[in-house]
N, C-alpha and C positions, 0 to 999 in steps of 0.2 A: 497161485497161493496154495501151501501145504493143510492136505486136508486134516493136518493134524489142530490148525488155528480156526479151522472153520466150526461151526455151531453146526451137529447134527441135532436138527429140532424136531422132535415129534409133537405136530399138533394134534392138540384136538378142540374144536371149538362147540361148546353147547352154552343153552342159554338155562341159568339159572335164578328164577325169581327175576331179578335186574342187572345182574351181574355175568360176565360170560367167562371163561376159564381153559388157562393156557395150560398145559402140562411143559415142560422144557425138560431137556434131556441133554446136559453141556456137555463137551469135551473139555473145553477152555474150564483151565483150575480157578480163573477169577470171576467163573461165575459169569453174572448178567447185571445190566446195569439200568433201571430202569425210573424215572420220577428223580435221579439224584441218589439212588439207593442203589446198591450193590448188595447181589441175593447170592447164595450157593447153588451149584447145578443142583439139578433134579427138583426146584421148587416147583410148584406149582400157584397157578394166579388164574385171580379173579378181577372183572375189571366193573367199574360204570357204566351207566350206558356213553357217559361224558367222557370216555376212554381211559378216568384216570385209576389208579387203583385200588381196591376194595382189599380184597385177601391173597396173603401170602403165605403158603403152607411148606414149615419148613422141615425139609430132610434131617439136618442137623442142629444143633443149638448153632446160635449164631446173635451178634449183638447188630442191633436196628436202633439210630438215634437214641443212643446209651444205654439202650434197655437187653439185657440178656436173656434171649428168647430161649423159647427149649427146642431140643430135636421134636419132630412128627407134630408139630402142634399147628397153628395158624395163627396169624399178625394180622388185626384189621387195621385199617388206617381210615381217615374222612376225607374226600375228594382234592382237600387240601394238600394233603399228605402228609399231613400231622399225626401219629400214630395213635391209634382208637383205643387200642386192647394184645393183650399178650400174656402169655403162661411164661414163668420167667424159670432158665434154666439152672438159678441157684440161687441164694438168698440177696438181698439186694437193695440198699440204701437209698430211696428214690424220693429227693423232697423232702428229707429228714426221716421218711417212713421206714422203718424194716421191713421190707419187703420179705413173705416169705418164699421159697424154694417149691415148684410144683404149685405156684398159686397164680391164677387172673390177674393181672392190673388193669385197672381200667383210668382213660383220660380222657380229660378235657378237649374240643378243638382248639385251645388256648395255651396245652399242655400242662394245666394243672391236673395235679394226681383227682381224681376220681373214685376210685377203690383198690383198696387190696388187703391183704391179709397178714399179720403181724407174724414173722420169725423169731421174736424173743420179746420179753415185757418188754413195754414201752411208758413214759409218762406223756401222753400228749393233751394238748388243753386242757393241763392240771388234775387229771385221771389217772394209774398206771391201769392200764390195759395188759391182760394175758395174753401170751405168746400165742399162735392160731386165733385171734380174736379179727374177725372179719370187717372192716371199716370201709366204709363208705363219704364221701365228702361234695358238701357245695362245691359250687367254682371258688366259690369263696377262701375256701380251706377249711370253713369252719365242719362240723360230723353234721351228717344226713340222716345215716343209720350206723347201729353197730351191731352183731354178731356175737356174743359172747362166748368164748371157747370153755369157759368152766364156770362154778357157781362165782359168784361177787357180789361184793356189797358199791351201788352206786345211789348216791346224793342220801343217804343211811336206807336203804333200803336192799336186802340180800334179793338176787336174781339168779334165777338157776342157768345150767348150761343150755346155751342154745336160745336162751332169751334174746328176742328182738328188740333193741332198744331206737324210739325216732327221736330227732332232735329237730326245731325249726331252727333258722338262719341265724338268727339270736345268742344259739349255741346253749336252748333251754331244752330239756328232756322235753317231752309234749304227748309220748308216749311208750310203750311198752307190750310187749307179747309176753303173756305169762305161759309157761309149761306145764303150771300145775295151781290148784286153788292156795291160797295165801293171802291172809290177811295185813293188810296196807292202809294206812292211818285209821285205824279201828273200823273196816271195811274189810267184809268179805270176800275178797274177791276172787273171782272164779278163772279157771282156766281160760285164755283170750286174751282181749288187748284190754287196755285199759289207758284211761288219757287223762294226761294233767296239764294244769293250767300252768305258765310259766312261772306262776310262786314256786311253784313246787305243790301246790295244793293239790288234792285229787280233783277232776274234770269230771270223769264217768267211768263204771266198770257195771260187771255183771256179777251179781251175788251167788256163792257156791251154796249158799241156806238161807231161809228166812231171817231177816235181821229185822229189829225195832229200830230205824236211825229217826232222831228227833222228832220220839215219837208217833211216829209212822211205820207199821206193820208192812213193813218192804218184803217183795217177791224173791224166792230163790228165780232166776234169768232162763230161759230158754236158749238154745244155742242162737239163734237169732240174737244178734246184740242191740242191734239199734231197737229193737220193737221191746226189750224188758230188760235194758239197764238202768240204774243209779246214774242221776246226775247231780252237781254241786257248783256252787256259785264259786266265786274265789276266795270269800271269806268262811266256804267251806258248808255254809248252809244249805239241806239240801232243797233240790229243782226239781226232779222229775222222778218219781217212782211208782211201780206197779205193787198193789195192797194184797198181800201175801191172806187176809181174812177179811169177812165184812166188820169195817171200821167204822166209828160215828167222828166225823173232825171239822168241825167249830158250824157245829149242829145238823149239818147233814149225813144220812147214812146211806155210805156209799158200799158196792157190792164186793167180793174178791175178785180180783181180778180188775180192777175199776187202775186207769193210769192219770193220775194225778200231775200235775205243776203247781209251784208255788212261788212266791214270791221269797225274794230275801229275806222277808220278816216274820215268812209263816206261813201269809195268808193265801188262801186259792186264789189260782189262776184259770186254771179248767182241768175237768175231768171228765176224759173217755169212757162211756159207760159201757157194762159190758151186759146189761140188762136193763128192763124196764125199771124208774126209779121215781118216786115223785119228791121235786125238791121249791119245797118255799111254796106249793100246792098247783107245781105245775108238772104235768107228766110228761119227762122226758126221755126219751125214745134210746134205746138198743143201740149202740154201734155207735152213737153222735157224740161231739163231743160238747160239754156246757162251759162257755165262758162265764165266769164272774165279773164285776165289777169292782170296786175297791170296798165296796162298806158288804162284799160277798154277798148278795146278790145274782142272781142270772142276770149276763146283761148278753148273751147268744144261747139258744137253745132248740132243739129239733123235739115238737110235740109227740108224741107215744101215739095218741089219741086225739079225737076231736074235743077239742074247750075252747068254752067262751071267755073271749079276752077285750073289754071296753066294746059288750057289746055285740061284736063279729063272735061268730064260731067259727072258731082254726081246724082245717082239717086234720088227723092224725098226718105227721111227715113235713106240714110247716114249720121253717126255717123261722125263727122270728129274733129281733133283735130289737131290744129295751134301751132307754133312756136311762140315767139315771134314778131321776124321778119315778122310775116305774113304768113310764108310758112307753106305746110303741114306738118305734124307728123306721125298723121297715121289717119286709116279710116276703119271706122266697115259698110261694103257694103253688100246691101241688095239682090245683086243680082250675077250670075257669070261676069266677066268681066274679058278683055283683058286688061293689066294697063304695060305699058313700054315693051309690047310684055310678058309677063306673065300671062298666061289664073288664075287667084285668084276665088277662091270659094266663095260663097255665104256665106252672115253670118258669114264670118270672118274677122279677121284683117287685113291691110296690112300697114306696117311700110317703110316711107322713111327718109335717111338721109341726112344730114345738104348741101348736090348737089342737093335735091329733085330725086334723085335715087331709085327705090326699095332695101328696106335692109330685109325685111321679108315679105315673102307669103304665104298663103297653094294656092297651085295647086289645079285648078277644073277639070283637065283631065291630064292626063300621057304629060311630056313636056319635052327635050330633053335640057340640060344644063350645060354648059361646058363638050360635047364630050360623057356624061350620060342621058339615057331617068328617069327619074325620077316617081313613079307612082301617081295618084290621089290620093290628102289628104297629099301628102307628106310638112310637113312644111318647106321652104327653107331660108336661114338666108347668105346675101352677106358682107362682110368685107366693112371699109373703100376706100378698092383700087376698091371694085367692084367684089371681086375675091369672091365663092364660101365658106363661112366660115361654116356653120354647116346645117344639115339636123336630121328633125326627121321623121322616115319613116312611111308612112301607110300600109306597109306590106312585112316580110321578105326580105330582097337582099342582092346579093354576092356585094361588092364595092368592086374597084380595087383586086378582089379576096378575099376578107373577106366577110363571109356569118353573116348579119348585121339583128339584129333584128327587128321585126315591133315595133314602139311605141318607141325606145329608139333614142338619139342624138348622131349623129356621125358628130365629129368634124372633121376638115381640118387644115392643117399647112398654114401658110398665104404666106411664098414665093412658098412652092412645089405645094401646093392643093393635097399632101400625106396626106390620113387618121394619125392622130393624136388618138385619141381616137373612139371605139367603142364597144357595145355590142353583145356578138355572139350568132348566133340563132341556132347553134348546136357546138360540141363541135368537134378542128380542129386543125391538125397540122400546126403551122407557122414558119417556120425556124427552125425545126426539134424541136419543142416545141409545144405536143400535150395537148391544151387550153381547159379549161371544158365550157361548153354551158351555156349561161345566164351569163357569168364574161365580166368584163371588160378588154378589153387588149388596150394597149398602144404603139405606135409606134414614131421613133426618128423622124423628119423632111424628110432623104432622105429611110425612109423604116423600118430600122433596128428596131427590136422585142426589146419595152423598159420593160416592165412588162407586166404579164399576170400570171393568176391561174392556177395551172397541172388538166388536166383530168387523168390522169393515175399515176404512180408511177417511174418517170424519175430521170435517172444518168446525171447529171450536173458537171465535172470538179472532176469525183473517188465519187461524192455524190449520193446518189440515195436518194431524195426526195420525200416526199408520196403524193399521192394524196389530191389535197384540197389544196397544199402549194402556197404560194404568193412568184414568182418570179421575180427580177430585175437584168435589167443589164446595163453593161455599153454600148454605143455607139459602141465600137467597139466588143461587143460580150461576154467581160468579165462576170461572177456573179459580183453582185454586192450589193445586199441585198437578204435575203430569209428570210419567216415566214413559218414557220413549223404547219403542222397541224395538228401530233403527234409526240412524242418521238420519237427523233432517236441522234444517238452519229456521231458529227462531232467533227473534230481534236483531237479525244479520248475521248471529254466528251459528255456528256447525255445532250441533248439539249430537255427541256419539249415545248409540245404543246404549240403553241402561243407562241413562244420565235422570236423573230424579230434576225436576225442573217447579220453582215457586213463582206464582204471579201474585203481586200483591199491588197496592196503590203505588207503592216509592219503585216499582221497578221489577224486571226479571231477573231472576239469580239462579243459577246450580247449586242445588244440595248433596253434597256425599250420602252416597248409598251404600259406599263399604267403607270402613273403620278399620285399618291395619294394627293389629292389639297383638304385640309378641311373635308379629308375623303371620298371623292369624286373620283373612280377609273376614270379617265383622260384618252381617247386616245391619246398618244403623236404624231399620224401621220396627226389628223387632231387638226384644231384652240384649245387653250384654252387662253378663253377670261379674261384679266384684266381690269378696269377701270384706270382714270388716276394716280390714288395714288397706285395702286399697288395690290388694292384688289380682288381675285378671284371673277367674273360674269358669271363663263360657262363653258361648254365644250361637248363633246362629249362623251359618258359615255361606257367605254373599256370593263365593266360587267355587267350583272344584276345588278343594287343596289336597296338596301330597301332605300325611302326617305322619310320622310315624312309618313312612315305608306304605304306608297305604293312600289311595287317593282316595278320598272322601268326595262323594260327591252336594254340590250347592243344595243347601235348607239343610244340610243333616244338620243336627244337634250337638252339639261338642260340649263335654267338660273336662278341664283340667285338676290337676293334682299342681300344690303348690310349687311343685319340683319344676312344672313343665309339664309331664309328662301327660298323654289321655289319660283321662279316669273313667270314662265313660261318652258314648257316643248313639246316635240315634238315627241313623240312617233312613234319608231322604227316597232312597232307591233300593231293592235288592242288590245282596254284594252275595260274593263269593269266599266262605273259608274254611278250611280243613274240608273239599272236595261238596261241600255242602251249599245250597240258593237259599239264604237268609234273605226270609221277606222285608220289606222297606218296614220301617219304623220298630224293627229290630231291635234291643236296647243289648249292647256292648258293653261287658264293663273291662278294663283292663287292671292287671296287677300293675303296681308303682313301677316293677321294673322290667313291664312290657310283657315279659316271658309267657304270662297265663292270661286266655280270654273267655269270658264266662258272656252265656248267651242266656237271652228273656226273648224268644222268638213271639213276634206278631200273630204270628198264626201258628196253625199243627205245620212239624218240620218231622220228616224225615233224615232222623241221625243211624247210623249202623244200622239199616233195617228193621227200627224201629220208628212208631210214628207216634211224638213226643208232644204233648198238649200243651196250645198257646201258654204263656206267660212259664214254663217251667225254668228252673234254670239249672242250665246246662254248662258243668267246667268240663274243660278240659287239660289230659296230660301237653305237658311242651311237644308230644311227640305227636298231637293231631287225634289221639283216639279219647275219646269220653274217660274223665274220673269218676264222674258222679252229677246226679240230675237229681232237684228239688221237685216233685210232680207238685204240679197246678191242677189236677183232677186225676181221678180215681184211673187207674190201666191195666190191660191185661199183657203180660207177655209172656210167651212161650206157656200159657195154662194155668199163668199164675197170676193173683191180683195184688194190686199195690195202690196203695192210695194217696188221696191227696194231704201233702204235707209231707209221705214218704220220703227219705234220701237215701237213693238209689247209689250203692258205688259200686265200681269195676275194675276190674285188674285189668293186665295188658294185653290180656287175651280177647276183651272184650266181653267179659264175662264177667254178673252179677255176680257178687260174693256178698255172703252175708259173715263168714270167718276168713281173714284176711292172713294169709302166707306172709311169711316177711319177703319173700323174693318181688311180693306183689308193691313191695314199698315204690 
């Protein structure tokens, strides 16, 4: 063969990030032909690690699946081989779009347009758009973001050049990057973004001066936006502002600096104090913030100092929270304390009911109640009559002879003050029913053994039951239900594992233990949830199931979106996602249309090297890296503090922004 048709190839192979890269160096004038695509010598290429192709850098313009690349630039494509992105080498009609000359495209793996940049006006979705005006698009088609290449007037509002404008899927404005301060429906607003509601009504901005809006001496905004902007309801009333002066509003006088909410109709909601303040004659504390009530009232507040309230003196730093009526609720105490002859531990809760009675405590030392010494840490919880209604223990104990585990709740019957339910912390004969350790067993009101799990392999009534099995009985001693935990032949037939089995006077029968609901394996022993019209929302899930591309594993929690789709889910197990061990009982929520999952972690989770406090919630971008986390408790990171309630967002860097880039969209 003529070395004139042969490929003289110079390789070179290194690895980059995930991708590895060929240099070619053709003889051959047709080039190389590679995925179904034909390149011009001298490209260079990047590969997958799945071998298929990533980037194509080209020496000359050159057109790739219609698209008119430019000389020296690079073509990514999706493993697919669907084209990703390209600099295009002349103007260029792509999808109805003017595409401009020397500008990015960007696509879908679907191949709908993505982004690009406009070569001459355009009218699209009933806008005319300037020529250089930058566009961005859902898969949908409908605008994501846009770019503005000079000043404009959109939805009657003028925007200078270089304004960012975002739009939701809707194809409503929702927000805007100002250049410069400019007042927008009689609002000051300051250089930054600013957000509206899909009326069109203003959402929230930051004031460039002190403004009076309905009545309220609003703050000129620090660059931080989210800690001292203007917010507004939809009907435009305002929500949330920081008081530019010390203000008196609807009797209380609050300090400058003081961050207010309100209702639609006016009235307080709560206000961040930013000093000591006494309100309705109770002094509340620096930094906290004081809920109201509806007839405005405290109904949360953090004491300044020590006062006497029904009685008790609250240390300065109690958390206390009012009724209505005035009277207590509960109280998060900063210290131990004696409270109705109940030694209460520090830093906890203690809840009273509608008598002003103790109805929940944790113990700050071992305390002797009703007839039982109870130990430290024990959480206690009293009934309406006063009586004994549930404990959670701080470690191991026999109750009324049942050996009760640490950490679990053991209930009480309300006339006997007979254990009702509890956890056992070894495995134990009860009424010749030897119970396996860690199950729950169940008792009637005056004692009698109601259900409980076999540690062993017991004859129940000629049956001999295998271990593992789920036992019930009636009151008087009878069987009453059993679940089997292997194969075994009662009344002559073969009863498979997991078969729910009922004895009763007329005869033995199988009961279903899974419910098949829109394909959905259904526990039928706990809830499955309908809406008012009858449409399945939930349930309990009796097997592994695949949903959604994921396997769910048995007991997780599931709800639906009327569509079908998960709405949320509660995980029975730790799962694995975005590289992250989400602990079991995890709360899931998903967007309608899958793409976005927002996490309420069980426990502290380390995300990006940060370690993010139980119950926060955590979204994320489609591309696996954090948008923005809700904090559930006060945190430090990188030196800085951020507190509960804060919402944290990030760009794609992975980095806190408190002023948002438009690239960061």
């Amino acid at each position: 063969m003529s070395k004139k048709v042969l490929w003289a190839c110079i390789i070179s192979l290194f690895v980059i990030g995930t991708a590895s890269t060929i240099f070619l160096s053709l003889e051959r004038q047709k080039g190389i032909t590679t995925q179904g695509i034909t390149f011009p010598k001298g490209t260079e290429f990047s590969f997958y690690p799945s071998g298929k192709l990533y980037l194509a850098h080209l020496p000359e313009s050159y057109q790739i699946q219609g698209i008119h690349c430019s000389e020296d630039s690079s073509v990514e494509f999706y493993e697919s081989g669907h084209i990703k992105g390209a600099k295009l080498s002349q103007p260029q009609i792509i999808q109805g779009i003017h595409c401009s000359k020397d500008s990015s495209v960007e696509f879908y793996e679907s191949g709908h347009i993505k982004g690009a940049k406009l070569s001459q006006p355009q009218i699209i979705q009933g806008i005319t758009w300037h020529k250089s005006t930058s566009l961005s698009f859902y898969e949908s088609g409908k605008f994501s973001y846009v770019i503005l290449s000079q000043s404009q007037t959109i939805f009657g509002i003028e925007y200078n050049e270089s304004t960012c404008l975002g739009f939701n899927e809707a194809g409503k404005l929702v927000v805007a990057s100002l250049k410069q301060d400019k007042v927008i429906q009689d609002i000051k607003c300051a250089q930054g973004f600013i957000h509206f509601h899909e009326s069109g009504q203003l959402s929230s901005a930051t004031l460039f001066e002190a403004q009076i809006i309905q009545g309220i001496k609003c703050a000129k905004g620090a660059p931080e936006f989210y800690e001292s902007g203007v917010t507004f309801y939809q009907t435009g009333s305002l929500e949330k502002a920081t008081l530019a002066d010390d203000q008196e509003i609807q009797g209380i006088n609050f300090p400058k600096g003081t961050k207010l909410r309100l209702t639609e109709s006016g009235n307080l909601i709560s206000a961040k104090l930013v000093s000591d303040i006494f309100i309705q004659n109770m002094p509340c504390a620096e930094g906290s913030e004081v809920i109201f009530n509806r007839y405005i009232k405290p109904k949360t507040l953090t004491l300044a100092k020590d006062k006497k309230i029904q009685d008790i003196v609250w240390p300065g730093g109690t958390v206390i929270d009012f009724r209505e009526a005035g009277y207590i609720e509960s109280v998060e105490i900063v210290k131990d304390m004696v409270i109705q002859n109940i030694p209460c531990a520090e830093d906890s809760e203690v809840w009273f009911n509608k008598y002003n009675k103790v109805s929940t405590a944790i113990l700050s030392q071992d305390q002797l109640v009703e007839g039982m010494i109870w130990p430290k840490g024990t959480k206690i919880k009293f009934g309406s009559t006063g009586k004994l209604s549930s404990i959670m223990l701080s470690k191991n104990q026999k109750i009324q002879g049942i050996p009760c585990i640490k950490g679990s709740r053991v209930n009480f019957h309300k006339n006997t003050n007979r254990i009702r339910t509890a956890v056992l912390s070894e495995s134990f004969k009860i009424q010749d029913i030897f119970c396996v350790k860690d199950s729950e067993v169940n008792f009637y009101e005056f004692g009698k053994l109601k259900s409980a799990t076999l540690a062993k392999d017991t004859e129940i009534n000629g049956i001999k039951f295998p271990i593992g099995s789920s036992i019930e009985f009636e009151e008087d001693g009878d069987l009453k239900y059993a679940t089997v935990s292997k194969s075994i032949e009662v009344d002559g037939k073969l009863r498979k594992k997991g078969t729910r089995i009922e004895f009763s006077e007329i005869g033995i029968k199988e009961i279903p233990t899974i419910k098949m609901v829109q394909g959905v394996p259904c526990n039928v022993d706990l809830m499955i949830w309908y809406d008012k019209e009858g449409k399945f929302t939930g349930c309990t899930l009796a097997k592994d199931k695949k949903i959604q591309n994921i396997i769910w594993p048995k007991e997780s929690i599931i709800s639906i979106y009327p569509s079908g789709k998960l709405e949320n889910v509660k995980s029975s197990k730790p799962l694995t996602f975005y590289e992250v061990i989400w602990p079991k009982k995890t709360l899931i929520l998903f967007s309608e249309d899958g793409k976005n999952m927002t996490f309420f972690p069980s426990k502290s989770v380390i995300v990006q090297n940060i370690l993010w406090p139980e119950k926060s919630c955590i979204i994320f971008f489609e591309s696996g890296k954090i948008e923005q986390v809700g904090l559930n408790e006060d945190i430090v990171i990188n030196g800085k503090k951020y507190f509960k309630d804060d919402i944290l967002r990030f760009n794609k860097k992975e980095e806190i922004i408190d002023n948002i880039d438009p690239k960061d969209f």
